[in-house]
C-alpha positions in Angstrom: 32.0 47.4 -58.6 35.3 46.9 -59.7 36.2 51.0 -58.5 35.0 49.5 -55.1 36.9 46.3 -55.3 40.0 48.1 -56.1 39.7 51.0 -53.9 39.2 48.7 -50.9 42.3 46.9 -51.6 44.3 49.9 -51.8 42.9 51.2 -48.2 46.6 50.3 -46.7 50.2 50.5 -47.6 53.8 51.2 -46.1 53.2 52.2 -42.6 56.3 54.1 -40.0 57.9 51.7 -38.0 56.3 52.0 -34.8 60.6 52.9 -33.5 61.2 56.6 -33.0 64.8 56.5 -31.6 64.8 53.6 -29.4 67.8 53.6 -28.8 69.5 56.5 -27.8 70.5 59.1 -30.9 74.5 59.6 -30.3 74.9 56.8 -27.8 77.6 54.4 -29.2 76.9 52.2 -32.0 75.8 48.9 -31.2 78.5 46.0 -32.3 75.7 43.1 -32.3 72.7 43.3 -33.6 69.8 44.6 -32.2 65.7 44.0 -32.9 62.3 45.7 -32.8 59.4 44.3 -33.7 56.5 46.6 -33.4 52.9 45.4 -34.1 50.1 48.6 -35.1 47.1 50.5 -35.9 46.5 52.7 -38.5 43.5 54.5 -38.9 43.5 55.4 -42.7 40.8 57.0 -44.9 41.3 57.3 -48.9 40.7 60.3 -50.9 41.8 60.7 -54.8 40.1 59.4 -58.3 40.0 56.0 -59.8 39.7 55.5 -63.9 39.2 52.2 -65.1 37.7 51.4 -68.8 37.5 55.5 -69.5 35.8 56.0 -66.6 36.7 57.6 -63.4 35.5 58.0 -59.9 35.9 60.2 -57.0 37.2 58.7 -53.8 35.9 59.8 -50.2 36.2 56.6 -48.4 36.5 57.5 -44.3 38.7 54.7 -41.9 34.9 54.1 -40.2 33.5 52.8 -43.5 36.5 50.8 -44.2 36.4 49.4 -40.3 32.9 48.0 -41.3 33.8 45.9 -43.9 37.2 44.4 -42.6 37.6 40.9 -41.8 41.1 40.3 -41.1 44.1 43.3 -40.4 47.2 42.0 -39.4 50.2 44.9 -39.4 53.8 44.7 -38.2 57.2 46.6 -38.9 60.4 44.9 -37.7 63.7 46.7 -37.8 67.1 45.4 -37.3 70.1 47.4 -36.3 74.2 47.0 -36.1 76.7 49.9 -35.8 75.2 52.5 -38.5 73.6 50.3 -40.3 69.5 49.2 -40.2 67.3 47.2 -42.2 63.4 48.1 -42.2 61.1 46.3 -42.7 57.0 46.3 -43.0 54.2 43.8 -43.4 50.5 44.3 -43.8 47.8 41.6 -44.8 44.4 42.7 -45.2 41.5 41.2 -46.0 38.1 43.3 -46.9 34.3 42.0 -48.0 32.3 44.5 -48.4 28.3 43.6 -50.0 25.8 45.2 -51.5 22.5 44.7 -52.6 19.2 46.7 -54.2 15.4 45.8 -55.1 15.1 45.2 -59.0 11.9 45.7 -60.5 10.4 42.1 -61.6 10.4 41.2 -65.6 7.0 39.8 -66.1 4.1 42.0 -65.1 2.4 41.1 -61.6 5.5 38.9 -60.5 7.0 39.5 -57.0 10.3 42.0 -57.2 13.6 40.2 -57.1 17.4 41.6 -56.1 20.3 42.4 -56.9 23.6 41.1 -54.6 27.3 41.7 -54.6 30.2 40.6 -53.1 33.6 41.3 -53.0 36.1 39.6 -51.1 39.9 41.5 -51.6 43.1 40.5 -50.1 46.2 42.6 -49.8 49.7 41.5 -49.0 52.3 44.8 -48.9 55.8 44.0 -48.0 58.5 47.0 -48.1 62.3 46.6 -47.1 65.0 49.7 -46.5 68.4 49.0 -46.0 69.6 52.4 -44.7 72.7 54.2 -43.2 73.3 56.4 -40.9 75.2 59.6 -42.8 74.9 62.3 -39.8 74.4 62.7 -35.9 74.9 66.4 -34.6 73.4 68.0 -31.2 70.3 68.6 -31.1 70.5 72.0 -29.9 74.5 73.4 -29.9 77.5 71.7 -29.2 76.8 71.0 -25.5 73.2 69.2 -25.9 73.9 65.7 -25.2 70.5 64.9 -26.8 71.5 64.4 -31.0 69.6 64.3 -34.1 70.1 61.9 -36.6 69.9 61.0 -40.5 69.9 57.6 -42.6 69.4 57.6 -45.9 69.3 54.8 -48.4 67.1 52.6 -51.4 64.0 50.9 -50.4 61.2 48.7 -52.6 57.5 48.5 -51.5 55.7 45.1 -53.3 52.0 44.6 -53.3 49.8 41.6 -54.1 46.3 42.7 -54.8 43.7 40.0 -55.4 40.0 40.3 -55.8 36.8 38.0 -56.4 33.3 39.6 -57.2 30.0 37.5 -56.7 27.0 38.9 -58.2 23.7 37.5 -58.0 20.3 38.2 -59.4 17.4 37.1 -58.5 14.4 38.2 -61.4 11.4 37.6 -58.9 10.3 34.6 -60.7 10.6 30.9 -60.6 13.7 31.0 -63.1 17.2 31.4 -62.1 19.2 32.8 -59.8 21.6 33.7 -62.1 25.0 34.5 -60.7 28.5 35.0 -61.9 31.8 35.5 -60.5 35.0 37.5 -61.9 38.6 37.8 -60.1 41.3 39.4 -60.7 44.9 39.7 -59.3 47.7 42.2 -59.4 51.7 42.4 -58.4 54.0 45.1 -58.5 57.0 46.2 -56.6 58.0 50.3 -56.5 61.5 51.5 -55.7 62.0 54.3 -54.0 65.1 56.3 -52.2 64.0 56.7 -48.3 65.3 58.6 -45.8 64.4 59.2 -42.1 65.3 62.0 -39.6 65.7 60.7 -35.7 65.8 62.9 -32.3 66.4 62.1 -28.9 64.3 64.8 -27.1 64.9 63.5 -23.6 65.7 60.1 -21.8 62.5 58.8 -22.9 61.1 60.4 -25.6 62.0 59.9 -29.5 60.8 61.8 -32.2 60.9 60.6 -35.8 60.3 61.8 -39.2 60.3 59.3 -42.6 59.7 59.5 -46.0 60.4 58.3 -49.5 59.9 59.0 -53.0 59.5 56.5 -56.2 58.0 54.5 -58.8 59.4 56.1 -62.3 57.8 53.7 -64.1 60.1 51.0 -64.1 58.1 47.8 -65.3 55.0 47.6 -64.0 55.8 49.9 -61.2 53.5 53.5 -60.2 54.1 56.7 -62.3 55.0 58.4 -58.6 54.3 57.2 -55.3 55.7 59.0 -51.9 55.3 59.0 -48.2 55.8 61.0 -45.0 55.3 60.2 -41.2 56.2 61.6 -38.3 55.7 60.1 -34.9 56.5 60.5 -31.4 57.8 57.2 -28.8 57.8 56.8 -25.2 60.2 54.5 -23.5 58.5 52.4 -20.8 61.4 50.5 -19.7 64.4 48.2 -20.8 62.3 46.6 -23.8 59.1 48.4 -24.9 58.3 51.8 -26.3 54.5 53.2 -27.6 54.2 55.0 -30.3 51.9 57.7 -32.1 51.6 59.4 -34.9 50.1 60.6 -38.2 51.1 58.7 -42.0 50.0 60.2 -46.0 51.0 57.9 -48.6 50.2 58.9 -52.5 50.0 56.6 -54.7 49.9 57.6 -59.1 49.4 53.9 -61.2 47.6 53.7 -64.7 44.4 55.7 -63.5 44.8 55.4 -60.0 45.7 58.2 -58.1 45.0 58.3 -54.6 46.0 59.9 -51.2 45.7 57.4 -47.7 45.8 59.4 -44.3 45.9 58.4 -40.8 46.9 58.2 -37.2 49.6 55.6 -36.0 49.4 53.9 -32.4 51.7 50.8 -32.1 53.9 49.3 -29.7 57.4 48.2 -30.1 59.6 45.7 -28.4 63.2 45.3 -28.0 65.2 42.3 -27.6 
């Protein structure tokens, strides 16, 4: 139960800013600041291994057994932008309780059976900040294209907060008891990692954007290696909103825990 607790609470992490070139890629730099905040979906299975106590698991969780147990998924990425410089920013809270419960076979002879019941209730909050620059802007396809792809590059830090409680209950099948317990646990760390993120104006309304990162080195209680990659595609529907879609793997390697979290992107962005 604690492989379950913890895998459950790892289900989400560091998603693309739902902002694939909003602004035009080339166009002059803005001198005052400019927002996006852009609420969104992702869809994300886990697949990897888990070891706790000398003893590991395999990982197959799909995004429709994780949709069954969620009780509360609130996920936003907010970017702000002046001249060549932006700051990214993401926010996830999620909160899982997934039960679980067998027949147990009754300990005094002719008794009823009793059960067996557990509970976990997990909480995530993941926070990740990128200050990043933009180093190049060329055209997109030779020196006439006014349409321009772009780099930034720069640090980032992804922190999570990771607390679980575990009920159990039995209930022998006799007039004694129940007996239950309860056992929580809590865990914060915060990853560095050096981002970067490739931008392209195909047309007048269409952005394309690719992002990824690469960290962890072991620095305090940080992961042994984490990384990411995301690419996505925005539509421009007018002077302040753009959708989004797109597809987001994030690895994550952390005493024992070494998983892989994949899935499709659909947000909405707006612009003030």
């Amino acid at each position: 139960m604690k492989h379950s607790a913890l895998l459950l609470c790892l289900l989400s992490t560091l998603a693309v800013p739902l902002r694939a070139a909003s602004d035009e890629v080339g166009a002059p730099a803005p001198a005052q600041w400019e927002f996006v905040l852009a609420p969104y979906f992702w869809g994300v299975g886990l697949e990897g291994t888990v070891a706790a106590d000398q003893h590991s698991s395999d990982v197959d969780v799909s995004f429709s057994d994780i949709w069954d147990v969620l009780d509360v998924g609130v996920l936003a990425a907010f970017e702000a932008r002046r001249g060549k410089f932006s700051v990214v920013s993401n926010a996830i809270y999620m909160k899982i309780s997934p039960d679980g419960g067998r027949p147990v076979g009754s300990l005094v002879p002719a008794a009823p059976p009793g059960s067996f019941d557990v509970r976990v209730t997990t909480q995530e909050i993941i926070f990740e900040l990128r200050p990043v620059w933009e180093v190049l802007s060329v055209p997109l396809f030779g020196a006439a294209d006014e349409r321009r792809i772009a780099l930034d590059l720069g640090p980032g830090a992804r922190a999570f907060w990771l607390d679980n409680h575990v009920d159990v209950k039995l209930k022998p099948g006799v007039p004694v008891g129940p007996f239950q317990s309860r056992f929580d646990e809590s865990a914060f760390w915060v990853d560095l990692v050096g981002a970067a993120r490739v931008r392209a104006q195909l047309t007048e309304n269409i952005g394309l954007a690719v992002s990824g990162d690469y960290g962890g080195f072991d620095i305090g209680s940080s992961s042994h290696r984490t990384w990411s990659l995301g690419g996505f595609l925005s539509y421009r529907l007018g002077e302040h909103w753009d959708l989004g879609a797109g597809w987001r793997t994030l690895e994550i390697d952390r005493g024992g825990v070494n998983l892989e979290m994949s899935g499709p992107l659909l947000g909405a962005g707006y612009r003030f």
